[in-house]
C-alpha positions as CSV (number, residue, x, y, z in Angstrom):
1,X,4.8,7.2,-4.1
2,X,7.9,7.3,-6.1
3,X,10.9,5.2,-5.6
4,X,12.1,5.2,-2.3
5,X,12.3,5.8,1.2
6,X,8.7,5.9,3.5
7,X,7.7,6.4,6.9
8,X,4.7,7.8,5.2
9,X,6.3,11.1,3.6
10,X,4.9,14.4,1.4
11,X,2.7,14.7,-1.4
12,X,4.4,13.0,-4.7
13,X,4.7,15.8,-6.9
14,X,6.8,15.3,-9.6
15,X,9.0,17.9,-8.0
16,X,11.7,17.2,-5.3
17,X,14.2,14.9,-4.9
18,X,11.7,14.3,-1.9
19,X,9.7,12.9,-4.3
20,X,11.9,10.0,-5.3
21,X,13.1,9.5,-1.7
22,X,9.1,9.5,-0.2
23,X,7.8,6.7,-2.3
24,X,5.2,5.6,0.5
25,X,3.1,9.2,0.0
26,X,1.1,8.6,-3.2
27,X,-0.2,11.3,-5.4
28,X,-2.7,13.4,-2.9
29,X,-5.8,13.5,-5.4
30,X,-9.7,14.2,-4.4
31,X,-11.5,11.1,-4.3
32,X,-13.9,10.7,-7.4
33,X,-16.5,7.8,-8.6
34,X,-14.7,4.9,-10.2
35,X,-16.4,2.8,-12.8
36,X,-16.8,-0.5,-11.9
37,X,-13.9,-2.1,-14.4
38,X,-14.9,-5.7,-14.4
39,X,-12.9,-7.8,-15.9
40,X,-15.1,-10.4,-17.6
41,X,-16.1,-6.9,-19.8
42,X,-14.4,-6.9,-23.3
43,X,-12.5,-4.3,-23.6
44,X,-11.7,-1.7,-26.5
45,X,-8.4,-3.5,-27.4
46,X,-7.2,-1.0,-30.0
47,X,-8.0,1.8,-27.9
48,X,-6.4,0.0,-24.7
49,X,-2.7,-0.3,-26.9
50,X,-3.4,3.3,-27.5
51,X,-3.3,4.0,-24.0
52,X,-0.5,1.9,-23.0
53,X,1.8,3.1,-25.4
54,X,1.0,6.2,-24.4
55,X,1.4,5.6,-20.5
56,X,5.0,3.8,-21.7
57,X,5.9,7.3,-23.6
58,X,4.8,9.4,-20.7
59,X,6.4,7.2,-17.9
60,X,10.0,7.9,-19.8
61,X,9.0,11.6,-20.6
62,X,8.9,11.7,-16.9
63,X,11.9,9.9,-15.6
64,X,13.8,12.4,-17.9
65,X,11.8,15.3,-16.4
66,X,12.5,13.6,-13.2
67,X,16.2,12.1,-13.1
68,X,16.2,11.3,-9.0
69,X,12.8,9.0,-9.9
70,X,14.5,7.1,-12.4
71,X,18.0,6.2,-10.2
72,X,15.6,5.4,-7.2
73,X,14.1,3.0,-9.7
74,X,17.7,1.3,-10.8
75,X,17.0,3.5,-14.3
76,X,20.8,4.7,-14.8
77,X,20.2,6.7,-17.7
78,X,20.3,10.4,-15.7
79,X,22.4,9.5,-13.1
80,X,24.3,12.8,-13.8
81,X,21.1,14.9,-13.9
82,X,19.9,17.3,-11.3
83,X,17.1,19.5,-12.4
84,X,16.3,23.2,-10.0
85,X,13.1,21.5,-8.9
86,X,11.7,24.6,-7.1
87,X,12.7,26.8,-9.8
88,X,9.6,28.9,-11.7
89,X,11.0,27.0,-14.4
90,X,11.2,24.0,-13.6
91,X,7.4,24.5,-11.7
92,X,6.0,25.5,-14.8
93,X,7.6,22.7,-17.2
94,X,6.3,20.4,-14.9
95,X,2.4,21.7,-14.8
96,X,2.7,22.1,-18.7
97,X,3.6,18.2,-18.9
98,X,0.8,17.3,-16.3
99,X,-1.6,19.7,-18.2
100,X,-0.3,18.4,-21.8
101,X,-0.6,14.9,-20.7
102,X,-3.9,14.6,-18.7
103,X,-5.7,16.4,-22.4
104,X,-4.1,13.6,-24.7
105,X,-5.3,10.9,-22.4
106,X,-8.5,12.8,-22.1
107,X,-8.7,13.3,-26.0
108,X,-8.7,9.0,-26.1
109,X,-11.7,8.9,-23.5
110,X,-12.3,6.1,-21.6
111,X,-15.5,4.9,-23.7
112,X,-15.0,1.2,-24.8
113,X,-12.7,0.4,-21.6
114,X,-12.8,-2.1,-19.0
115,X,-10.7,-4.5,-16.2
116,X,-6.8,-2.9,-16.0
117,X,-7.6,-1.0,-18.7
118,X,-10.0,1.2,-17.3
119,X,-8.5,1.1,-13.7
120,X,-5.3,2.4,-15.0
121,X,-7.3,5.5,-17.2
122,X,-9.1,6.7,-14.0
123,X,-6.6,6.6,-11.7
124,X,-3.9,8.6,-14.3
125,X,-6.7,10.7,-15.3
126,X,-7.0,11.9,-11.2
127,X,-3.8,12.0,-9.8
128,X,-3.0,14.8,-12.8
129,X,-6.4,16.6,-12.7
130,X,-5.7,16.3,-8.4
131,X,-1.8,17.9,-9.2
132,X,-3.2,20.5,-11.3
133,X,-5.6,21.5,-8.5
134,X,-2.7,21.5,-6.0
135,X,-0.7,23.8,-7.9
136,X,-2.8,26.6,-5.9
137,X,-1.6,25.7,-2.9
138,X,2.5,27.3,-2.3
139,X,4.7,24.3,-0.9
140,X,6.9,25.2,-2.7
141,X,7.7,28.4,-0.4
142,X,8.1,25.9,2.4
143,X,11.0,22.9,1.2
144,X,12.8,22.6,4.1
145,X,11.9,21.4,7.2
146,X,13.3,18.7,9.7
147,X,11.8,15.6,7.8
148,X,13.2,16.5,5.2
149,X,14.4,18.8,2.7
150,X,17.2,19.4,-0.1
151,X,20.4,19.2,2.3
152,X,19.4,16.0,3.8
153,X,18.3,13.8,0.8
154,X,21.7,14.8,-0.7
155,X,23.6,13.5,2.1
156,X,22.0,10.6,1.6
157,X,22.4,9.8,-1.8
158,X,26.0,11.5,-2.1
159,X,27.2,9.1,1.3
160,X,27.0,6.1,-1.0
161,X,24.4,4.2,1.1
162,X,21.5,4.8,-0.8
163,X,20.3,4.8,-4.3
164,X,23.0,6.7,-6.4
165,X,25.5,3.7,-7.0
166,X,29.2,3.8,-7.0
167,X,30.3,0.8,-8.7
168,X,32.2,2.2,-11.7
169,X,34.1,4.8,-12.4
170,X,31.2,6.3,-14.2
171,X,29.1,6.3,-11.3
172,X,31.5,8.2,-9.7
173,X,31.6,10.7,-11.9
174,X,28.1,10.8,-12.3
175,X,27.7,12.3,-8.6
176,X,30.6,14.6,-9.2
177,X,28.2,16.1,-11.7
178,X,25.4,15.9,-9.8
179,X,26.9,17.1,-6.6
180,X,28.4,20.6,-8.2
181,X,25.1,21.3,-9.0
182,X,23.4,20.7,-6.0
183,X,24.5,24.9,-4.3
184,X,21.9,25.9,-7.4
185,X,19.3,23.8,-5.7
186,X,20.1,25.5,-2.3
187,X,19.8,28.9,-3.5
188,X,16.6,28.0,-4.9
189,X,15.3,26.9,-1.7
190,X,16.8,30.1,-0.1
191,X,15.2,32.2,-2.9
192,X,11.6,30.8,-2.5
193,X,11.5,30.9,1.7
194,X,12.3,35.0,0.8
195,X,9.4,34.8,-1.1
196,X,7.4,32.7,1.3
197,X,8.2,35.0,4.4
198,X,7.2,37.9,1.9
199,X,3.7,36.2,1.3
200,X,3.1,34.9,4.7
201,X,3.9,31.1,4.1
202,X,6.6,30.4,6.4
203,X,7.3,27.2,8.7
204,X,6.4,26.8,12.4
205,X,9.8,27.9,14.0
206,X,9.0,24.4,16.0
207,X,10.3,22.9,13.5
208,X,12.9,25.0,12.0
209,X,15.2,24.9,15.2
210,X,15.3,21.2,15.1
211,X,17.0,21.9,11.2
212,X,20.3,23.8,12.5
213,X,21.5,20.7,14.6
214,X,21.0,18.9,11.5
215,X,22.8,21.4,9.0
216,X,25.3,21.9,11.6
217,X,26.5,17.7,11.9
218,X,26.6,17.8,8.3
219,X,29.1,20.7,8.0
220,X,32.9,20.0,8.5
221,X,36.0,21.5,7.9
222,X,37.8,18.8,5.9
223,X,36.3,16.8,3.0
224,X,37.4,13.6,4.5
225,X,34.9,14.1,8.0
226,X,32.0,14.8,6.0
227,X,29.5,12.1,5.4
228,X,30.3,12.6,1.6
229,X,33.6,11.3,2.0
230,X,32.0,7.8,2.1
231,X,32.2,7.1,-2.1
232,X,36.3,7.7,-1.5
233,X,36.6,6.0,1.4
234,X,35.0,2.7,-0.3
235,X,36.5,3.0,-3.8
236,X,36.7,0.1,-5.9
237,X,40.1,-1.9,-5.3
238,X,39.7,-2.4,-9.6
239,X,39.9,0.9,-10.1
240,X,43.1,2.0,-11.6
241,X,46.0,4.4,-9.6
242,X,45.2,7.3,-12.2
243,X,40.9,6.8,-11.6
244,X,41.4,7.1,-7.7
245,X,44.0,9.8,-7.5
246,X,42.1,11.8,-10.2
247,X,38.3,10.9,-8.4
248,X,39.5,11.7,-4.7
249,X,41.3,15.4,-6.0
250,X,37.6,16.0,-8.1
251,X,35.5,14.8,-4.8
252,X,38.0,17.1,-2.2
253,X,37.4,20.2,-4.6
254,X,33.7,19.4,-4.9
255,X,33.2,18.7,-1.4
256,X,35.6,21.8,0.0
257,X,34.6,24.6,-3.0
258,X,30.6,23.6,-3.3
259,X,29.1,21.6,-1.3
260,X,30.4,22.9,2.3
261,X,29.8,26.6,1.4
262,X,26.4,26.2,0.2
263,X,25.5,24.1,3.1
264,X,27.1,27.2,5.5
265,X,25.4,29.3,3.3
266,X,21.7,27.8,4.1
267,X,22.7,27.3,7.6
268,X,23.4,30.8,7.9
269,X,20.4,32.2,6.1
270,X,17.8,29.4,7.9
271,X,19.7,30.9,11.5
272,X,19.9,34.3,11.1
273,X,16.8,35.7,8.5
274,X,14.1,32.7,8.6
275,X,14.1,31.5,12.0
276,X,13.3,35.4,13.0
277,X,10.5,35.4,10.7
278,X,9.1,31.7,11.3
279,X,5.4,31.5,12.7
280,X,4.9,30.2,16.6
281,X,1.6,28.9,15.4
282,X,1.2,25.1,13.9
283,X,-1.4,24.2,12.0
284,X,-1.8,24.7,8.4
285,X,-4.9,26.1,8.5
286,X,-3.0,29.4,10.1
287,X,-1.4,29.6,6.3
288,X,-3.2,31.6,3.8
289,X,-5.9,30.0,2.3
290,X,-5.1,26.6,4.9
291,X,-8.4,25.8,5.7
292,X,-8.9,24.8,1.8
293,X,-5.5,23.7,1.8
294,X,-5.5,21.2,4.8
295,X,-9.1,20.1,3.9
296,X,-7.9,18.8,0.5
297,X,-4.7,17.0,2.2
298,X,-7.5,15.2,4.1
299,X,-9.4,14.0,1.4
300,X,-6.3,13.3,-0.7
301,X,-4.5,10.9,1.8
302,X,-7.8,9.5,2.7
303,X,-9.2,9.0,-0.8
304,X,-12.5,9.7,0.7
305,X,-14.9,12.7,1.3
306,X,-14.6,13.0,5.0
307,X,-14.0,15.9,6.3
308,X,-11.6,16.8,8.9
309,X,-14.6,16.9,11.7
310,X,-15.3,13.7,10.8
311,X,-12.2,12.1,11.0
312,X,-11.6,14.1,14.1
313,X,-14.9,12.2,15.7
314,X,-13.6,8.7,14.1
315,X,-10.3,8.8,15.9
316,X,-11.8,9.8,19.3
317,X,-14.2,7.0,18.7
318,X,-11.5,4.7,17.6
319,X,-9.4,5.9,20.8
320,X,-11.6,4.9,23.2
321,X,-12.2,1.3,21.8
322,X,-8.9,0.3,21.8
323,X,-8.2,1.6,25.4
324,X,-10.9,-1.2,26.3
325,X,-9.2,-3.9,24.7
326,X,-5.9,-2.7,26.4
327,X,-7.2,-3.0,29.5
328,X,-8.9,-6.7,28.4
329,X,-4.5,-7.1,28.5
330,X,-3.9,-5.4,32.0
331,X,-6.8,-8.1,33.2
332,X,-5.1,-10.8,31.6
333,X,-1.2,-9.9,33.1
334,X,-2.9,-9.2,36.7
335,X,-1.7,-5.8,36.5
336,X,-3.3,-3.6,38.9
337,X,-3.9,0.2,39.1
338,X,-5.0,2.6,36.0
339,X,-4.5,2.5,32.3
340,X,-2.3,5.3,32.6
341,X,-0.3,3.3,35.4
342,X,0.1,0.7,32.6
343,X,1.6,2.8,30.0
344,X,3.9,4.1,32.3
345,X,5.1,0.5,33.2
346,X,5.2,-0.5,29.5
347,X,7.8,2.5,28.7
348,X,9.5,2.0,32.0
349,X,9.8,-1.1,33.4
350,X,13.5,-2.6,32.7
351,X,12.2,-5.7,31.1
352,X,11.5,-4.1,27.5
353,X,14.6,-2.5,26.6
354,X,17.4,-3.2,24.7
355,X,20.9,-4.1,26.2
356,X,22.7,-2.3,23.3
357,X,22.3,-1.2,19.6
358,X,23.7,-4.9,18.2
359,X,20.9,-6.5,20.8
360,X,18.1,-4.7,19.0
361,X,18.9,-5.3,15.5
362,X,19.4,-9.2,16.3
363,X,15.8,-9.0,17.8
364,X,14.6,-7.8,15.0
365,X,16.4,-11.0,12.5
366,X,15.0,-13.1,14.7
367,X,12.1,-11.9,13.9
368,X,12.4,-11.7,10.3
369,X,13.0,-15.4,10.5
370,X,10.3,-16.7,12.8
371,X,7.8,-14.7,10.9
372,X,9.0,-16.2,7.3
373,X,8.6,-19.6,8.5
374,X,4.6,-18.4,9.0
375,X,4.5,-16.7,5.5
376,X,3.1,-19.7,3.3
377,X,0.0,-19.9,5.6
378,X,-1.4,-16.7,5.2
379,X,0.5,-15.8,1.7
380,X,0.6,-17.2,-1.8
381,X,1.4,-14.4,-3.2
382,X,5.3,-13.1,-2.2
383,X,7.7,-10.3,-4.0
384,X,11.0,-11.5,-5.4
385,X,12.8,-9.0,-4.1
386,X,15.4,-9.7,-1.3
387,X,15.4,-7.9,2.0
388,X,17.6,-6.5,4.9
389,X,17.5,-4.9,8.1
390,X,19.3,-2.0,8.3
391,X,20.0,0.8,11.0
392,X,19.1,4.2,10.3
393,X,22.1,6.4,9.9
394,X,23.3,8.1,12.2
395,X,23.0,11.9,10.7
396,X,19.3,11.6,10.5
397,X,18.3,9.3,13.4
398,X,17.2,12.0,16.2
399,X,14.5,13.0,14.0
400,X,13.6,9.8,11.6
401,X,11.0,7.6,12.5
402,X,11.4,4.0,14.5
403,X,11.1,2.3,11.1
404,X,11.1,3.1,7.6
405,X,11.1,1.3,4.5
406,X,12.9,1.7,1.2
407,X,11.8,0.2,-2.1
408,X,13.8,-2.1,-3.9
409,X,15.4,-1.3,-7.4
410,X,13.5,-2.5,-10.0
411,X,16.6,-4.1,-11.2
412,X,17.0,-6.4,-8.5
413,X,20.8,-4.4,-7.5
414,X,19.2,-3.2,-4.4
415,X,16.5,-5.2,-1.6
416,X,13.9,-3.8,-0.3
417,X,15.2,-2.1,2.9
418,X,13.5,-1.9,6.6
419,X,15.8,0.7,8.7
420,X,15.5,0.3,12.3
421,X,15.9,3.5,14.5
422,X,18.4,2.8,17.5
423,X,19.1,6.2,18.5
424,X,17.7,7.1,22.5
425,X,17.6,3.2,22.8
426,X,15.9,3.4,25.9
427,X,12.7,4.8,24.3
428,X,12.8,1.6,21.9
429,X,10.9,-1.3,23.6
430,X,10.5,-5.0,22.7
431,X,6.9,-5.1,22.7
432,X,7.6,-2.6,20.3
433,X,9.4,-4.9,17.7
434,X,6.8,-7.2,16.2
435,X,4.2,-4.9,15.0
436,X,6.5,-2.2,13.4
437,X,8.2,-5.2,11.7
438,X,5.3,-6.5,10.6
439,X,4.3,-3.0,9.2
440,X,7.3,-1.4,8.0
441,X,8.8,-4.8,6.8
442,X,7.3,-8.3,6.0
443,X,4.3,-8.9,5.2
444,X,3.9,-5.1,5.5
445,X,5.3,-2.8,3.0
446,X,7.6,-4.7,1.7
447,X,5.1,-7.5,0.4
448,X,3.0,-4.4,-1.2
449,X,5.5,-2.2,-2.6
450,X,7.8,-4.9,-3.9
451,X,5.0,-6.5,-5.2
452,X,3.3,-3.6,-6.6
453,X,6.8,-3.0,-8.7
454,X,6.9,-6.7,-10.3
455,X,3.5,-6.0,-11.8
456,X,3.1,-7.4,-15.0
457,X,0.9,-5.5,-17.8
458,X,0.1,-2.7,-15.9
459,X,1.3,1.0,-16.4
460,X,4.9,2.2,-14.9
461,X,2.9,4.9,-13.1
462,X,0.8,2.3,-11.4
463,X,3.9,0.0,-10.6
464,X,5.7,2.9,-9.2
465,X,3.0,5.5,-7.6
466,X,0.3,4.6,-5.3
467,X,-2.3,5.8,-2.7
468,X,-1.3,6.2,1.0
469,X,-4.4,5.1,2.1
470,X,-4.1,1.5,0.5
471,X,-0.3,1.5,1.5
472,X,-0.2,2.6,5.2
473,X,-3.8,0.8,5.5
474,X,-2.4,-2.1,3.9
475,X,0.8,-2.0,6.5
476,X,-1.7,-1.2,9.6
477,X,-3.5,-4.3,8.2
478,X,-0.6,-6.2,8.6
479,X,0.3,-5.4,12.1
480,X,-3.2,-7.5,13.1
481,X,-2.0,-10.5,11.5
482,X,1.2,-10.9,14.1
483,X,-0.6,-14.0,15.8
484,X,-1.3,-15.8,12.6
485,X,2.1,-15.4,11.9
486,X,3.4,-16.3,15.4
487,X,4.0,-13.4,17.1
488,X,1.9,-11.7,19.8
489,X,2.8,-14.9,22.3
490,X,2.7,-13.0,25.5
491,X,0.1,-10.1,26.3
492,X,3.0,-7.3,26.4
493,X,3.6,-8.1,22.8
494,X,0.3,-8.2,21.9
495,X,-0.1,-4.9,23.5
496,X,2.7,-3.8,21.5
497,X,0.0,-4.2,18.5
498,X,-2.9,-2.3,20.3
499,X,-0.5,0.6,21.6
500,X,0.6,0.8,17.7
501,X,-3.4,0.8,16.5
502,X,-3.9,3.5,19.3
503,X,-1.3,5.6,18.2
504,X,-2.7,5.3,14.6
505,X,-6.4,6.5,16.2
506,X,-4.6,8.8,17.9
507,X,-3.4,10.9,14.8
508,X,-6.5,10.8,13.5
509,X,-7.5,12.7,16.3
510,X,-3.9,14.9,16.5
511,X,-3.7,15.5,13.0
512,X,-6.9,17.1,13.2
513,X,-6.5,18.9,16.2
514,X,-3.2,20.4,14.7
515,X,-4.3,21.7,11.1
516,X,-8.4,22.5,11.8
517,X,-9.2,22.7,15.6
518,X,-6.4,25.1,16.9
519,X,-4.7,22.8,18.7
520,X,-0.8,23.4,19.8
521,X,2.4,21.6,19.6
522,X,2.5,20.8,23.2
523,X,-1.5,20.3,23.2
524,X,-0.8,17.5,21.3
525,X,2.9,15.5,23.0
526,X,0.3,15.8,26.0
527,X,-2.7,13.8,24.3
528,X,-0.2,11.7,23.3
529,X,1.7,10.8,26.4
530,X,-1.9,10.9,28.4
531,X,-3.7,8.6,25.6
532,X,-0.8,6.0,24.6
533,X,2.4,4.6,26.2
534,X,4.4,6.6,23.2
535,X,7.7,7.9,25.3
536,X,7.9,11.5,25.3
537,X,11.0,11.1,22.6
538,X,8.9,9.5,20.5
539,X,5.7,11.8,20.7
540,X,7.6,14.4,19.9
541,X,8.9,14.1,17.2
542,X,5.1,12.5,16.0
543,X,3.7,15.5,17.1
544,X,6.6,17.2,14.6
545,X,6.1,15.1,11.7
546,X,2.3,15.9,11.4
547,X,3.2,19.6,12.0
548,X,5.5,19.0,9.0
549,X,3.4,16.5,6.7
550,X,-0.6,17.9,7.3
551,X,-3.0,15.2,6.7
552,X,-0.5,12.4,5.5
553,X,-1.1,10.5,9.3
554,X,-4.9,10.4,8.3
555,X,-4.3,7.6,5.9
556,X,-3.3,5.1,7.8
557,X,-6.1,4.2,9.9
558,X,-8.7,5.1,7.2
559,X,-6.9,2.3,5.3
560,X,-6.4,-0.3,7.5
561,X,-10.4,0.1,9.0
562,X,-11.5,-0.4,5.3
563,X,-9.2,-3.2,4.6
564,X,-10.5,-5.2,8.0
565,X,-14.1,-4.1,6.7
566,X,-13.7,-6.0,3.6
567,X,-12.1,-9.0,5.5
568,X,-14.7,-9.4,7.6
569,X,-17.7,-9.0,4.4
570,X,-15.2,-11.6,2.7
571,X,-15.7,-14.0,5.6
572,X,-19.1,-13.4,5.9
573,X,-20.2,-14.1,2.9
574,X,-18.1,-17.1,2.0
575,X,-18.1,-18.9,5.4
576,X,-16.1,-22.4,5.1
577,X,-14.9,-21.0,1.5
578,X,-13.2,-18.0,2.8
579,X,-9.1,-18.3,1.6
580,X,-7.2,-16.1,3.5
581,X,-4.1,-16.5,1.1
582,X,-7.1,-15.8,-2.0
583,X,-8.2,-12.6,-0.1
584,X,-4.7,-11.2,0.7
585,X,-3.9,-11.9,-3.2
586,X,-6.8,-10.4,-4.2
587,X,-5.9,-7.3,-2.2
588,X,-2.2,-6.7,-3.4
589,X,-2.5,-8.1,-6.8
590,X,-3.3,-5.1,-8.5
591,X,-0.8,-2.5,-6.3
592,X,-1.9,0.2,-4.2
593,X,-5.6,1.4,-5.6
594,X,-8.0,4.4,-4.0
595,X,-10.4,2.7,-1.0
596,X,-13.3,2.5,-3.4
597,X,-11.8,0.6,-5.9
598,X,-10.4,-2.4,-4.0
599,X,-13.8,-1.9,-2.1
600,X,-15.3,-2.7,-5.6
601,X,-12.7,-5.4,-6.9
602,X,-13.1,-7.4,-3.7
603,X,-16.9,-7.7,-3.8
604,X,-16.4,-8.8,-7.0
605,X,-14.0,-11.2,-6.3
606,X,-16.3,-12.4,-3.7
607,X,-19.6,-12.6,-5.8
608,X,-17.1,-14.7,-8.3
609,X,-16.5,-17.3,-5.3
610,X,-19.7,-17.5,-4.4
611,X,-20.9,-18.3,-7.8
């Protein structure tokens, strides 16, 4: 889960600049039998150099392959570079690396291996084998939709707010170069939906009509109102006369002769020829060969076997068991009347909004501060990184998440960044704040992810991919630890947390329903607004991301119930000898791992305590 920006996000394919902007969706891959690496087992040293010298070489083969990756990761090298990721050609350079790479690690073996060593073999040798196995399935007919597509991550690395620096004059040229070939991209997108609506892979037009309002506030007349303006507003005071006359004249002509024409240009053809031809049904499984398709995005995002039914049946049962602790809160405030009467006074009762946008994001500093003050008692482990709060911009609010997270750069020139939604404030809610902190921000993602990149002696792949279900488990995970940390003080907060663990049961039931059952758009904003106290805003555009993402909302709750399953084995067996700062180490130490494997490395670590 590349470099970057996550509310949970697609597949990590080596392909898009999604890919560098999704960093929270690991590599989808079929869960397989790990061998116990324990690390008291000597391992093949010569053969282990081997293999890390190797991972080293393909890592850079990558970023190179991969430009967008390597600035997401602070790697200036290809700041200029913009390969046609959905191009045939570029689709099949990229399986002919997978394929070329997964045989020479394969021709090494594993034999001999043990600890990191053999972690790091099994896990590269899946996550190809599981991309070659994707290749069947045609995203690449689909890369727009309104979470994201080509258009949008461009804006937000051209504005100057994101990863793509503009410090120097070289930066700024950099973009230029990168910009003019961004209509290339476009028309690849616009070539392969042709040949999606020709095959019968097309979008839900649910979700397409929510993309013109987005095309259409980032088209304008003039260079200097578009959001690409931003690098020429801000230029460097050290620049020289000549650099800024001769920058702003290249950005004007970019801006007026590429950019805006090819963004009209996919407007147009998204409006007038794919919106006509978009499906009214939902799920995947309505897609050619989706049953298999969805299925797999299941198991992926899971790393498990279970099968939709199954996780279907687990969210149901998780539903109901977290309604009864809710109402174990309603008892405890005095409320009186139904559950659904309580969610309705959650979302509407005055008390749990925000004044203004400025009110929410000094809520949420407090916060930051109150937690860190709680840190050292749960945590001996902590990134370097620095943090900030951010809002999410304004271009992409109406359909972004509450919260997201951004990686920092491995170079330390950007923190680790939590974006706070404030557009509709009325649908944001204090008892809302503390858990999607703690999730999104600290000790949530940005304790993992950071982490997970200042690994020493482990694999860049490792460092800088990972496995949904450890990431958004280990962020669900988090959300239960608000009262250790000082949080949850009054019941609505505290509800805050159980509304946020039902709405994570809850997609294990939605996500399902959508992609395997038959279920509709509307089905769903109505099991939603009936099981949860999710504003209608907010279910929507839920209900819209799974439409868009298929199986990625499945991870989260898998994770998190594995994660509190070890916990509670951990305490069990150790009694008065249980460390919570030992088990949360022992957890994150090692970056984001398939379910089985930290399943395995925690029983270890426990057997070790015990002696």
């Amino acid at each position: 889960m590349l470099g970057p920006l996550r509310p949970g996000k697609p597949a990590m394919t080596l392909r898009p600049l999604a890919l560098a902007l999704a960093l929270s969706v690991a590599a989808f891959a079929a869960p397989v039998a790990f061998a116990d690496p324990a690390p008291t087992v000597t391992t093949d040293t010569a053969k282990a150099s081997r293999l890390t010298a190797l991972y080293g070489q393909y890592w850079e083969e990558m970023l190179k392959l991969n430009p967008i990756q390597a600035t997401f990761q602070g790697d200036n090298r290809y700041n200029d570079q913009l390969p046609d990721f959905g191009s045939a050609q570029y689709r099949q350079q990229e399986r002919e690396f997978t394929d070329r790479w997964l045989k020479t690690v394969e021709g090494i073996g594993s034999a001999g291996l043990a600890g990191q060593d053999l972690l790091s073999y099994e896990i590269f040798v899946r996550d190809a084998k599981n991309r070659l196995e994707g290749e069947r399935f045609p995203d690449w007919m689909m890369p727009i939709n309104q979470m994201g597509s080509i258009a949008s991550y461009a804006v937000m690395l051209g504005a100057g707010t994101s990863a793509q620096p503009f410090k120097t004059v070289k930066d700024y040229e950099n973009w230029l170069a990168r910009g003019n070939k961004l209509p290339t991209l476009f028309d690849t997108d616009i070539a392969n939906m042709r040949a999606g609506m020709k095959a019968g892979v097309v979008q839900p037009r649910a979700l397409m009509v929510k993309v013109i309002p987005q095309l259409d506030a980032l088209i304008k007349d003039k260079p200097e109102e578009t959001l690409f303006w931003g690098p020429i507003t801000n230029l460097p005071a050290d620049f020289s006369a000549a650099d800024k006359q001769r920058l702003t004249a290249a950005y004007r002509t970019m801006i007026a002769d590429q950019l805006m024409p090819a963004y009209r240009e996919l407007r147009a053809f998204i409006n007038d020829e794919y919106l006509p031809a978009t499906r009214e049904s939902v799920g995947l499984d309505k897609q050619p060969d989706g049953q298999q398709w969805y299925a797999f995005n299941a198991r992926s995002t899971t790393t498990t076997d279970m099968s939709p039914a199954a996780i279907h049946q687990l969210g149901l049962d998780e539903v109901a068991r977290i309604h009864g602790e809710i109402r174990k809160v309603m008892a405890e405030t005095g409320f009186k009347g139904s559950l659904q009467d309580f969610f309705k006074f959650m979302q509407n009762d005055p008390q749990f909004g925000f004044k203004d946008e400025a009110g929410l994001l000094a809520h949420y500093r407090a916060l930051e501060a109150k937690v860190n003050l709680k840190v050292p008692e749960q945590f001996s482990l902590t990134p370097r990184a620095p943090f900030e709060i951010r809002p999410v911009e304004e271009f992409r609010a109406k359909s972004a998440a509450g919260g997201e997270y951004q990686t920092p750069s491995e170079d330390g020139s950007r923190p680790g960044i939590f974006y706070v939604n404030t557009y509709d404030l009325p649908s944001r809610k204090t008892w809302d704040a503390e858990d999607l902190y703690l999730h999104e921000a600290i000790p949530g993602h940005h304790f993992q992810l950071a982490l997970q990149q200042e690994l020493n002696g482990v694999p860049a792949f490792r460092r800088f991919g990972g496995e949904t279900a450890f990431i958004e488990g280990w962020g669900l995970y988090a959300e239960s630890l608000g009262k250790s940390l000082g949080i949850y003080e009054s019941p609505y907060d505290y509800f805050g947390y159980l509304q946020n663990e039902l709405w994570r049961a809850i997609r294990l039931v939605t996500d399902t329903g959508l992609h395997s059952k038959g279920w509709t758009r509307e089905q769903v904003i109505k099991y939603m607004l009936d099981n949860s106290a999710e504003s209608e805003t907010q279910a929507t555009a839920e209900a819209e991301r799974y439409i868009a993402w298929p199986g990625q909302a499945l991870a989260y709750k898998i994770g998190e119930l594995k994660i509190q399953e070890l916990r509670k084995r951990a305490e069990q067996a150790l009694g008065n000898r249980f460390d919570v700062r030992e088990f949360h180490a022992e957890v994150l130490k090692d970056g984001a791992v398939p379910l089985n494997v930290l399943e395995g490395k925690v029983d270890r670590w426990i057997a070790a305590k015990k002696g």
